[in-house]
C-alpha positions as CSV (number, residue, x, y, z in Angstrom):
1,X,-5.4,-60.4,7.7
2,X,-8.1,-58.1,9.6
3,X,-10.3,-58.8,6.3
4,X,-9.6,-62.8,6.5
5,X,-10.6,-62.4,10.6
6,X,-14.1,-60.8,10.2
7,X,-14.7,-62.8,7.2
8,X,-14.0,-65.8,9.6
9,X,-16.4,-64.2,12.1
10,X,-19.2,-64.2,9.5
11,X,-18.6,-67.2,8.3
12,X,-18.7,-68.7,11.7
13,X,-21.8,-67.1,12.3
14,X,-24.1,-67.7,9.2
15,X,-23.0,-71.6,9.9
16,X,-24.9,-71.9,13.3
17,X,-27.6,-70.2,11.5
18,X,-28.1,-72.8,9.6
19,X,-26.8,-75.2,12.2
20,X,-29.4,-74.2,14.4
21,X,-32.6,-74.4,12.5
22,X,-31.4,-77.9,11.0
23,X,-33.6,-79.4,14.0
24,X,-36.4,-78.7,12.6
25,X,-35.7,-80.3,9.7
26,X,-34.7,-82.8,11.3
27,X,-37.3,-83.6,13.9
28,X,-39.8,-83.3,10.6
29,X,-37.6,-86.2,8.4
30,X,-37.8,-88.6,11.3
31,X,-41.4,-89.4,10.5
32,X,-40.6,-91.4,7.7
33,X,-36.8,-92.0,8.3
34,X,-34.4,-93.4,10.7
35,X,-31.6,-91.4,12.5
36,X,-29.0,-93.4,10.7
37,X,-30.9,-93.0,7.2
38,X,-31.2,-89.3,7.5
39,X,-27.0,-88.9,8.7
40,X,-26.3,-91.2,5.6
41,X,-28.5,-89.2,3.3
42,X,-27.2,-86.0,4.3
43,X,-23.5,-86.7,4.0
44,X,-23.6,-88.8,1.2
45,X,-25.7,-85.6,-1.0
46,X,-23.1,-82.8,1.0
47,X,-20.1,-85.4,-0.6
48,X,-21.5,-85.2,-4.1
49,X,-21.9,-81.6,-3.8
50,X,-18.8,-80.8,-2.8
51,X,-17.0,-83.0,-5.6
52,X,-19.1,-81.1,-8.2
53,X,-18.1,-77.9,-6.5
54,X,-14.4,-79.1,-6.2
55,X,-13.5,-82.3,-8.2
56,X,-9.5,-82.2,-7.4
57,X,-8.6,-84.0,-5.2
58,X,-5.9,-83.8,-2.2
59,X,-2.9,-86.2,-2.5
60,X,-2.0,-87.8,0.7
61,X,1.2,-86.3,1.9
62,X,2.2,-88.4,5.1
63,X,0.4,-90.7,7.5
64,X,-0.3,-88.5,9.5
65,X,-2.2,-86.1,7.6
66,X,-4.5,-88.8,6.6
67,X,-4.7,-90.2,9.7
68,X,-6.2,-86.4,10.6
69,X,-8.4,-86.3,8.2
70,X,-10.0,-89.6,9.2
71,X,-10.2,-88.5,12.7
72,X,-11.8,-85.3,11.9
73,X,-14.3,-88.2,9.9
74,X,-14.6,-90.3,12.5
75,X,-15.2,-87.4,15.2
76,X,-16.9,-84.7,13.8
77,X,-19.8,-86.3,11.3
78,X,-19.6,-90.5,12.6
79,X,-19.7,-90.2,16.5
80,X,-21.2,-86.5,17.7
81,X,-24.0,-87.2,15.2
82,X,-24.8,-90.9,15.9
83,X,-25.0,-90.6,19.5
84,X,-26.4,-86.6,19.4
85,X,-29.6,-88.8,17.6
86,X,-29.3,-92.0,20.1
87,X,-29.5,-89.7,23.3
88,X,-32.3,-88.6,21.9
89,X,-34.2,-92.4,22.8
90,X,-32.9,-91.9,26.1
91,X,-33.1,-88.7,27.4
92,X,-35.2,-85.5,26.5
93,X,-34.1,-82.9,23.9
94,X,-33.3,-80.3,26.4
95,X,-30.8,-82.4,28.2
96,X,-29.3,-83.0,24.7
97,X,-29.3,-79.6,23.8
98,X,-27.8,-78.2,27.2
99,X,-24.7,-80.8,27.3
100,X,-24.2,-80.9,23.7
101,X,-23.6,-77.2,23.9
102,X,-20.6,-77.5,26.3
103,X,-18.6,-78.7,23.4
104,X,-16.6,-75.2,23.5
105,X,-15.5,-76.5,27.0
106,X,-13.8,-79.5,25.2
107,X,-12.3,-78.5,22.5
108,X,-10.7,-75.7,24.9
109,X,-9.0,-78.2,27.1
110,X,-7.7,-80.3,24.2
111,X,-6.2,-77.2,22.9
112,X,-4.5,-77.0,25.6
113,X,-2.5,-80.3,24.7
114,X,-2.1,-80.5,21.5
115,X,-2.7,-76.6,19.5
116,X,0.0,-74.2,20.4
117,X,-1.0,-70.5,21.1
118,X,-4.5,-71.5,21.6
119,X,-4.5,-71.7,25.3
120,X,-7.6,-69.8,26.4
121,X,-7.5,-67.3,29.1
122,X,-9.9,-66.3,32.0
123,X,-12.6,-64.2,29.6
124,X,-13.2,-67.8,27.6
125,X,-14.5,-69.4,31.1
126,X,-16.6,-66.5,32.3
127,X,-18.3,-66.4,29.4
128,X,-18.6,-70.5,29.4
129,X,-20.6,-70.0,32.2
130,X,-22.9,-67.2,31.0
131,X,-23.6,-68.9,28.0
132,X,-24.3,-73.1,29.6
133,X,-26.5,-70.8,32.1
134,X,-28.3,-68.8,29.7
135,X,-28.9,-72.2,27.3
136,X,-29.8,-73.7,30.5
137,X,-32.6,-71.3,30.8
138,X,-33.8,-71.7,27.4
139,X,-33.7,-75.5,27.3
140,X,-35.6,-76.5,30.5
141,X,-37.5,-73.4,30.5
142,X,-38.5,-73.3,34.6
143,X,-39.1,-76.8,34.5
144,X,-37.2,-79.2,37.0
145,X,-34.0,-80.9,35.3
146,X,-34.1,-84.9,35.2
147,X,-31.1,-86.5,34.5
148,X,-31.2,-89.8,32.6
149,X,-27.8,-91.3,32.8
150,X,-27.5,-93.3,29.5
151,X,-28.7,-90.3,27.5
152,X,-26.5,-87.8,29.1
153,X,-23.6,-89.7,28.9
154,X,-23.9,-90.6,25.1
155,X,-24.5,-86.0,25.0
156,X,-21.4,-85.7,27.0
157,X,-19.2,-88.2,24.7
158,X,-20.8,-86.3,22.0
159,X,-19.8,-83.5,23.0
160,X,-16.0,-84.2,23.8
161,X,-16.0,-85.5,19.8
162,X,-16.7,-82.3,18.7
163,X,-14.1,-81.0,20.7
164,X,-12.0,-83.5,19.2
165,X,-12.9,-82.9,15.6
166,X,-11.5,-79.0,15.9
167,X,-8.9,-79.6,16.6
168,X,-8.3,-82.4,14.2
169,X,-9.3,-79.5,12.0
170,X,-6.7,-77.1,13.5
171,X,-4.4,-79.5,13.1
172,X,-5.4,-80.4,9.5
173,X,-4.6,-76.4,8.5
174,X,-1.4,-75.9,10.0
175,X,0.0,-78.4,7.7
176,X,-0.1,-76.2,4.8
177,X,-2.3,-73.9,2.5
178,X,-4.8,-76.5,2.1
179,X,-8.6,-75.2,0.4
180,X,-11.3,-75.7,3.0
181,X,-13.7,-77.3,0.2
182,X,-11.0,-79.8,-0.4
183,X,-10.9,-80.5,2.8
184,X,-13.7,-80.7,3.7
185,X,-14.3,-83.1,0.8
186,X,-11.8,-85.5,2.3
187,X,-13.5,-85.4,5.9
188,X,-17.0,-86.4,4.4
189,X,-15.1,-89.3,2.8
190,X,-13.9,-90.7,6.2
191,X,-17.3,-90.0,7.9
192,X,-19.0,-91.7,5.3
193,X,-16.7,-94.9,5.3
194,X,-17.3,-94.9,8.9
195,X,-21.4,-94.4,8.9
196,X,-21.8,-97.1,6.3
197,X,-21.1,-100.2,8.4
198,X,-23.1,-98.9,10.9
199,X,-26.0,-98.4,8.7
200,X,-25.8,-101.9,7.2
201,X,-25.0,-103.7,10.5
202,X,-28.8,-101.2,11.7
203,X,-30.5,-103.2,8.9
204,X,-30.9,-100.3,6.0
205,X,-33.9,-99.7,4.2
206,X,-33.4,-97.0,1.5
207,X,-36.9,-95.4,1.6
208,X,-36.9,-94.1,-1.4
209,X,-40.9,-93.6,-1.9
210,X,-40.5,-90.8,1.2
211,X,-38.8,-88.9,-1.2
212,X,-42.3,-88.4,-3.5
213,X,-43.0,-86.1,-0.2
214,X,-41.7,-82.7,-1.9
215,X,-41.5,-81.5,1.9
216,X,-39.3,-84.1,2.9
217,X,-37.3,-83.4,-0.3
218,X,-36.7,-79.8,0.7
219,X,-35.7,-80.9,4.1
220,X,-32.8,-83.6,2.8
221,X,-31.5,-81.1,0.4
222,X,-31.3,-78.5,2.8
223,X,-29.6,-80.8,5.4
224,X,-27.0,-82.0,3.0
225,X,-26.8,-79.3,0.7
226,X,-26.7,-76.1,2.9
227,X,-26.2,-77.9,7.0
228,X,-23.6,-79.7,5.6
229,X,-21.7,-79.5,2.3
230,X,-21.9,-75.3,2.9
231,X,-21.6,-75.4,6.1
232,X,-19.0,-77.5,7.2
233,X,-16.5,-75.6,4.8
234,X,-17.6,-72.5,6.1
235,X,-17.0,-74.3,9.8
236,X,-13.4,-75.6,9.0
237,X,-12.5,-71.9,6.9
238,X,-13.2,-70.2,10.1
239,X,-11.3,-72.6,12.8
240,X,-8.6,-72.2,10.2
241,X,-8.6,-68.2,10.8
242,X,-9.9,-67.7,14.7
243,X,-8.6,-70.9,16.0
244,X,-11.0,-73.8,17.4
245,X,-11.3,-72.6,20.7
246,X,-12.5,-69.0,19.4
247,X,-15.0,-70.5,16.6
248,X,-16.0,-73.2,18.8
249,X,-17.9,-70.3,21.8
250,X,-20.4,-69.3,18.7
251,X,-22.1,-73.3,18.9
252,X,-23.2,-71.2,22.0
253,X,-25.8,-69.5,19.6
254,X,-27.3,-72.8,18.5
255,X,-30.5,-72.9,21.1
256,X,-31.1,-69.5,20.9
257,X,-31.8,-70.1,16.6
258,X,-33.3,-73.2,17.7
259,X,-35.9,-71.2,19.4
260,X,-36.3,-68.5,16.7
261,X,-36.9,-70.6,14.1
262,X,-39.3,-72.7,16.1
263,X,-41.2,-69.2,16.8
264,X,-40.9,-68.7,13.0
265,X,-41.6,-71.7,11.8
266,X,-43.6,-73.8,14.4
267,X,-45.3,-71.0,16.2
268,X,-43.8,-71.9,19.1
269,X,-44.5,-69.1,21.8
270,X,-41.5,-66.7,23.3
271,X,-41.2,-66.8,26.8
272,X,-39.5,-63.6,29.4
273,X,-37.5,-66.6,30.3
274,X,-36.0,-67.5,26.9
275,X,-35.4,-63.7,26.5
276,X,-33.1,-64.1,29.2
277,X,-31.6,-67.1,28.5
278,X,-30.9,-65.4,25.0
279,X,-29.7,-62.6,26.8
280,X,-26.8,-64.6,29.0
281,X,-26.3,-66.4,25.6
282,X,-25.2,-63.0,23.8
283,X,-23.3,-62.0,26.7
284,X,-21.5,-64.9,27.2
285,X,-20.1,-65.0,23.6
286,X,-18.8,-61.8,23.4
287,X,-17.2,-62.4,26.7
288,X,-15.9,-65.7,25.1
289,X,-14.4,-63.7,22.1
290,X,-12.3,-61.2,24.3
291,X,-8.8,-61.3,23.8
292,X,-6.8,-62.2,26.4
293,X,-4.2,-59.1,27.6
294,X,-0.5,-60.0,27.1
295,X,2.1,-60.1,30.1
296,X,3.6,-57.0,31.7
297,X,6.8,-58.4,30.2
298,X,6.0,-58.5,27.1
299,X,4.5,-55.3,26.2
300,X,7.9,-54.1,27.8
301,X,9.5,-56.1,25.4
302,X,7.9,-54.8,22.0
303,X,8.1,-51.4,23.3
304,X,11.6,-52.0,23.5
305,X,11.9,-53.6,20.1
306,X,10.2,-50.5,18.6
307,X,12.1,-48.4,19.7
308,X,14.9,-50.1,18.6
309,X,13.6,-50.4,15.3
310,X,13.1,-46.8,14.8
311,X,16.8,-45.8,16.2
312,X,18.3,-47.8,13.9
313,X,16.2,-46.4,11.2
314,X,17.1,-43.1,12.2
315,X,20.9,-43.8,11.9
316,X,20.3,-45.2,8.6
């Protein structure tokens, strides 16, 4: 069990990796393609992947199993990544990349309605607040926050859908031994049913010359190949493990490998202040990720019950 929980930990951690250099990709595709083109693209190459990985497929098993799975669609690729790109036309990227990343916030309350044992205790808040201020730091770097209320609001409804689509997840594994590709699988077949009648109602226009651009090539395979046919199993593996309160604190991390690749990769300089922003970041995480210390009553109780059990041991 302690092997599946580091493995979890890893896993968790090499996605928003990947996760958080994917806006560069992404901000390099939307030269020649539109927001909608490139989330169609993606998904639609992650769902052929993920057949050829995993061709079995999961028999419905009740309503409401499906109806999960087409919530976690409908949640967790159709909504935060529509209007995650829309805000983007109405506010600037570092208001989207602040209130995006108070997602963890979400999916905590809804845990507290509707995932038992997954109410989070006074260490997840404190580090909330390091992290939000230490990817505050980073995103507006000492420049004066603007608010532009269309923009922020499509972030913040963003943000709640990603809350949602944990715990869909959550939900989606305590139903039974079910393999994360396979699931997975199934989720990318809701999102894309969803994204479709968007992209045809957005008038669609295929591209397909833009893909004689080897670079733009790279970028869509890496998107939907590695951002999101890997990495969402990876994702939904480890919220199956930690919980989706505990895997949602590492989308914390996303900014600061935001900034590293764009150091790597765009030269972009690095600031004392993003230092410390990364700094609050790190902190705030492992804050996040501290267990919370069980009641006076009941470490009474299994000190009790081991004793027990070793008296009546002894008699035997």
């Amino acid at each position: 069990m302690e092997n599946n929980t580091l493995k979890a930990h890893v896993y968790a951690l090499i996605t928003i990796l990947i996760w958080g250099s994917t806006f560069i990709s992404t901000k390099l595709l939307l030269v020649d393609f539109s927001a909608i083109e490139i989330l169609l693209y993606r998904f639609v190459l992650g769902y052929v992947v993920l057949i050829f990985i995993c061709p079995k497929t999961i028999r419905p098993t009740s309503l409401r199993q499906e109806l999960y799975y087409a919530g976690a669609g409908a949640t967790g690729l159709t909504i935060y990544y529509l209007l995650e790109n829309i805000a983007l036309l109405y506010t600037y990227a570092s208001n989207v990349g602040t209130i995006v990343s108070i997602a963890p916030l979400f999916t905590a309350i809804f845990a507290c309605y509707f995932l038992k044992n997954e109410r989070p205790g006074k260490f997840f808040y404190i580090g909330f607040v390091l992290a939000i201020y230490g990817v505050i730091i980073i995103s507006f770097r000492g420049t004066a926050i603007s608010i532009n209320p269309q923009g922020d609001l499509l972030c913040i409804i963003a943000a709640i859908s990603w809350g949602a689509y944990s715990v869909f997840c959550k939900k989606i594994s305590n139903l039974g031994n079910i393999n994360a590709t396979q699931m997975t699988k199934r989720i990318f077949f809701y999102g894309i049913l969803f994204i479709l009648p968007i992209a045809l109602f957005g008038k669609w226009n295929w591209r397909w010359q833009h893909f004689a651009d080897p670079l733009n090539t790279l970028n869509m395979l890496y998107l939907g190949v590695g951002a999101s046919a890997i990495c969402f199993v990876t994702w939904n593996w480890a919220i199956a493990e930690l919980g989706a309160v505990k895997t949602s604190a590492y989308l914390y991390l996303t900014p600061v490998i935001t900034v590293i690749a764009s150091a790597i990769i765009l030269n972009e300089p690095v600031t004392k202040n993003l230092l410390i922003g990364i700094s609050f970041i790190l902190v705030g995480l492992i804050v996040s990720e501290i267990k919370k210390a069980p009641k006076r009553g009941a470490l009474i109780k299994l000190s009790l019950d081991k004793e027990s059990y070793f008296r009546n041991k002894d008699h035997r």
